[in-house]
C-alpha positions in Angstrom: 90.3 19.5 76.8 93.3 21.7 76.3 95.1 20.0 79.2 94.2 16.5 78.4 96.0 17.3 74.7 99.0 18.8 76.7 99.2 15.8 78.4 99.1 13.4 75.5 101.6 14.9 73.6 103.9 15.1 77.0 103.7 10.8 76.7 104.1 10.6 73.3 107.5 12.8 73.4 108.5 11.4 76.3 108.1 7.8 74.8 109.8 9.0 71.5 112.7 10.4 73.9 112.8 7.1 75.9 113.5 5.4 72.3 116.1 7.7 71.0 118.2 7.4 74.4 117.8 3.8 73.8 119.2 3.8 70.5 122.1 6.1 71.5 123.1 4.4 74.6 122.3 0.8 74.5 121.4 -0.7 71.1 123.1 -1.4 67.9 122.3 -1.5 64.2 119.7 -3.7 63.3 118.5 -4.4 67.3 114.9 -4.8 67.9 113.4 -2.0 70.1 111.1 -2.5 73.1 107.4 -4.1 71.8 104.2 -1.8 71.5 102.8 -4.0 74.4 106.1 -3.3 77.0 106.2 0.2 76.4 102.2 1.0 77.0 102.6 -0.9 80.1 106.0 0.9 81.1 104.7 4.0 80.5 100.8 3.6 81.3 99.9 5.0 77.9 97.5 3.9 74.8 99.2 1.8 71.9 97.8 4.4 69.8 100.3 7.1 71.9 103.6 4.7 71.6 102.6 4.3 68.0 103.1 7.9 67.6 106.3 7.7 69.1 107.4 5.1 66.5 106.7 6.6 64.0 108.3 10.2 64.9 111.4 7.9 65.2 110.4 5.8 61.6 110.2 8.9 59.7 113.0 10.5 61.3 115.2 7.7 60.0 115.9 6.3 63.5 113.9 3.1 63.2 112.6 0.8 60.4 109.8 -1.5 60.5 110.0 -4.7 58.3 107.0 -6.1 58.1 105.7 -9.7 59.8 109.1 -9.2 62.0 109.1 -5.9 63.8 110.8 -2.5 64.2 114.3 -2.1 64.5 117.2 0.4 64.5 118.0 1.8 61.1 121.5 2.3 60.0 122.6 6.1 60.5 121.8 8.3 57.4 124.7 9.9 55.5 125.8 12.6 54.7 124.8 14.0 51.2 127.2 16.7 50.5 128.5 18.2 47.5 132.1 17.1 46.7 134.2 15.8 43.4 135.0 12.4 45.3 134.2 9.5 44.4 131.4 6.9 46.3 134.1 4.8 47.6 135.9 7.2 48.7 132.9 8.7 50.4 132.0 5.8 52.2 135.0 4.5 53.3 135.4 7.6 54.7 131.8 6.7 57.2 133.7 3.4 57.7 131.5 1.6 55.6 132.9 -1.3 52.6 131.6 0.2 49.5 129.9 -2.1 46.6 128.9 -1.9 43.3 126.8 -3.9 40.7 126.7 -2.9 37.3 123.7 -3.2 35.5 124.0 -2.0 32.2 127.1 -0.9 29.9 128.0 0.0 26.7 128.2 2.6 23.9 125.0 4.1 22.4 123.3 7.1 21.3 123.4 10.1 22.9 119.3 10.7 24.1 117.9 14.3 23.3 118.8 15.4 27.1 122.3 14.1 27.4 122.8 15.8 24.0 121.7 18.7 25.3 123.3 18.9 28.6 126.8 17.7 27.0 126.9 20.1 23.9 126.8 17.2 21.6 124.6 16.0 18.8 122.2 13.2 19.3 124.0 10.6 17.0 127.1 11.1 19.3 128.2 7.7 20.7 128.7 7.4 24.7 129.8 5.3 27.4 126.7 4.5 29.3 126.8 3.0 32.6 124.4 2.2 35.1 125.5 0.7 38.5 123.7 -0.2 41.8 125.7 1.0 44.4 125.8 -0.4 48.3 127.7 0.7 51.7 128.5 -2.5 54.2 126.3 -4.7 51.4 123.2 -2.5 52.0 121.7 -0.9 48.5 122.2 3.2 48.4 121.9 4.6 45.2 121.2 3.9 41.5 123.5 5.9 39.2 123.2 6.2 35.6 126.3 8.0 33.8 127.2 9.1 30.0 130.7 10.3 28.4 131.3 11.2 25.4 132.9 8.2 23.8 136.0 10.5 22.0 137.3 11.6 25.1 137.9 8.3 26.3 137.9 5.7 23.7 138.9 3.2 25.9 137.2 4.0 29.0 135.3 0.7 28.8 137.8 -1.7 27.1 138.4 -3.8 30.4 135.0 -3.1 31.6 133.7 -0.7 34.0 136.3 0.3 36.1 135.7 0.8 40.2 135.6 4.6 39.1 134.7 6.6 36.9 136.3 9.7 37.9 140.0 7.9 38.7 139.6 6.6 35.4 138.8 9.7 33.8 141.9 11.7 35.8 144.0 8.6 34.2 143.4 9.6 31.7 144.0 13.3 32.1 140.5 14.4 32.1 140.2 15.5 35.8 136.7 16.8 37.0 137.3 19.7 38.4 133.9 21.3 39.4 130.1 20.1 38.8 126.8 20.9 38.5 123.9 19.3 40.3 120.1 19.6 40.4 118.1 18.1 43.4 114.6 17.0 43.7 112.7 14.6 45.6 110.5 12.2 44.4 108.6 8.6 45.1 111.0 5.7 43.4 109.6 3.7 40.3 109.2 0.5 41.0 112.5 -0.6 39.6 113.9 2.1 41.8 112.0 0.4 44.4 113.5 -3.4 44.1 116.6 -2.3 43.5 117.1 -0.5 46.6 115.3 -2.8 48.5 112.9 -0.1 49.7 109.5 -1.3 51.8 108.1 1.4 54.0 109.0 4.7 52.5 109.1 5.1 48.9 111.3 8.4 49.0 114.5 8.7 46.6 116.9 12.1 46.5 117.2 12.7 42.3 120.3 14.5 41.2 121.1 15.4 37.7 124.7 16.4 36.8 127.0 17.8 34.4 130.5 17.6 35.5 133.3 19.5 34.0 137.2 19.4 33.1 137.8 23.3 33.2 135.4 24.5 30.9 134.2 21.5 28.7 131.5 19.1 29.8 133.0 16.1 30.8 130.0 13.6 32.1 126.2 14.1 32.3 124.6 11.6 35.1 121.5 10.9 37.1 121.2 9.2 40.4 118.3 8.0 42.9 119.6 8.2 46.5 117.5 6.2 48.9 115.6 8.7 51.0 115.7 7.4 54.2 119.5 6.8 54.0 120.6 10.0 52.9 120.5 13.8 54.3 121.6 16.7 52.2 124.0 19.0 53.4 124.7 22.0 51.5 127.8 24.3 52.9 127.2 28.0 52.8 128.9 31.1 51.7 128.6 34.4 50.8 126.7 35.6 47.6 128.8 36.0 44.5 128.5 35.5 40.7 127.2 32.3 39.6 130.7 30.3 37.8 129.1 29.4 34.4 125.8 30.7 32.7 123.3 27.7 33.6 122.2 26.3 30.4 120.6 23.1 31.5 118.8 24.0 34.9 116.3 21.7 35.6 115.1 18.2 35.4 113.4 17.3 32.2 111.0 14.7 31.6 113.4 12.5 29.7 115.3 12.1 33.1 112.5 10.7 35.3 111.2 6.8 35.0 108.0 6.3 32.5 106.1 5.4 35.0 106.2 8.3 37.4 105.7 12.5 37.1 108.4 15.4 36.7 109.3 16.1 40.2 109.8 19.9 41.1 113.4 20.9 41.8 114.3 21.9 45.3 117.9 22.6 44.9 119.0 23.9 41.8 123.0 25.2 41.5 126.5 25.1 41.1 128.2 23.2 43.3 131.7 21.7 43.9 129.8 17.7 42.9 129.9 14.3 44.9 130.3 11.3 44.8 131.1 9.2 41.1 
């Protein structure tokens, strides 16, 4: 029994490798892949083994299924890495066209959390901006942002600008270092129709404070579609933490009503992303 498993898990990686080659060498973006059918018969193995396959490749991000119309090659995943540049920036740097749709803008209320995180009361009045935000017209993240209102008084005047952060350095408030916390989490399902996700339902969470030297500067939270985005986090040796954290981890005002406090998985200071 031993050997048959051996054996069946020999087809299903070589399937899955037979795939990945594919996609590597031959087929582009958005191609369909080889059917269930043609690949049991080209390989003399059950649907159930080439289904295995499939989804290896799925859930690694190297396919997608849509349903009713088949599976297909998924657009490569980015890189999620921690930098003070902003998200057009960041994807023209992939090559990509970035986009935005703003969904909401304004000055209100500090909530209890942004307060909190800002070092500002909660009757403060802040810019609040919530954009959609695509690479080559494809959805990748849903951003939400606050800044206290008398640092920029006229931050919004002309409407949201392209960015947040160039208009911030116009202004002489350059973001000079952040702080993020990661978690990972299933989407709400406004998360969900925004970023047109269907088969997986995973979104990266950050929550940020960004800073001009020492003084808060912007408090924001994003969902990054999960199975668009990898995190890379660069490495070096231990030393001292830069500030005392005061604000460390997600609280329940920053997830969507209708879903639970995800755990943290990456808590730190970092040098930020993308704004």
């Amino acid at each position: 029994m031993s050997r048959s498993g051996t054996g069946s898990e020999h087809k299903h990686l070589t399937v899955r490798a037979y795939l990945a080659d594919l996609v590597a060498s031959e087929l582009s973006v958005g191609d369909t892949v080889p059917s269930e059918r043609s690949l049991t018969e080209k390989f003399g193995v059950s649907r159930m083994t080439v289904r295995q396959a499939v989804d290896a490749l799925v859930h690694e991000g190297v396919l997608e299924r849509a349903q009713g119309r088949g599976t297909f090659v998924a657009p490569p995943r980015a890189d999620f890495e921690m930098r003070l540049t902003t998200f057009g920036e960041e994807t023209r740097r992939r090559g990509m066209e970035p986009g935005t749709v703003v969904l909401d803008s304004g000055v209100a209320p500090a909530p209890s959390s942004v307060a909190d995180a800002l070092g500002r009361g909660t009757a403060d009045p802040m810019h609040h901006v919530v954009r959609l935000r695509s690479a080559d017209g494809s959805p990748m993240s849903v951003e939400e942002a606050w800044i206290p209102v008398d640092l920029a008084p006229d931050l919004l005047a002309d409407g949201v600008p392209p960015s947040l952060y160039g208009a911030l350095r116009a202004r002489g408030l350059a973001p000079t270092w952040g702080e993020d916390t990661i978690t990972a989490s299933d989407a709400s399902a406004q998360e969900q129709e925004l970023l047109g996700l269907r088969g997986s339902r995973a979104v990266l969470r950050t929550v940020r404070r960004t800073f001009a030297g020492d003084a808060p500067l912007m408090y924001s939270r994003s969902s990054y579609r999960g199975d668009r985005y990898s995190v890379v986090v660069p490495l070096r040796e231990a030393r001292p933490t830069l500030v005392p954290r005061t604000h460390a981890a997600l609280t329940e005002d920053d997830v969507p009503d209708d879903e639970p406090t995800p755990a943290p998985t990456t808590v730190g200071a970092s040098e930020g992303n993308y704004r």
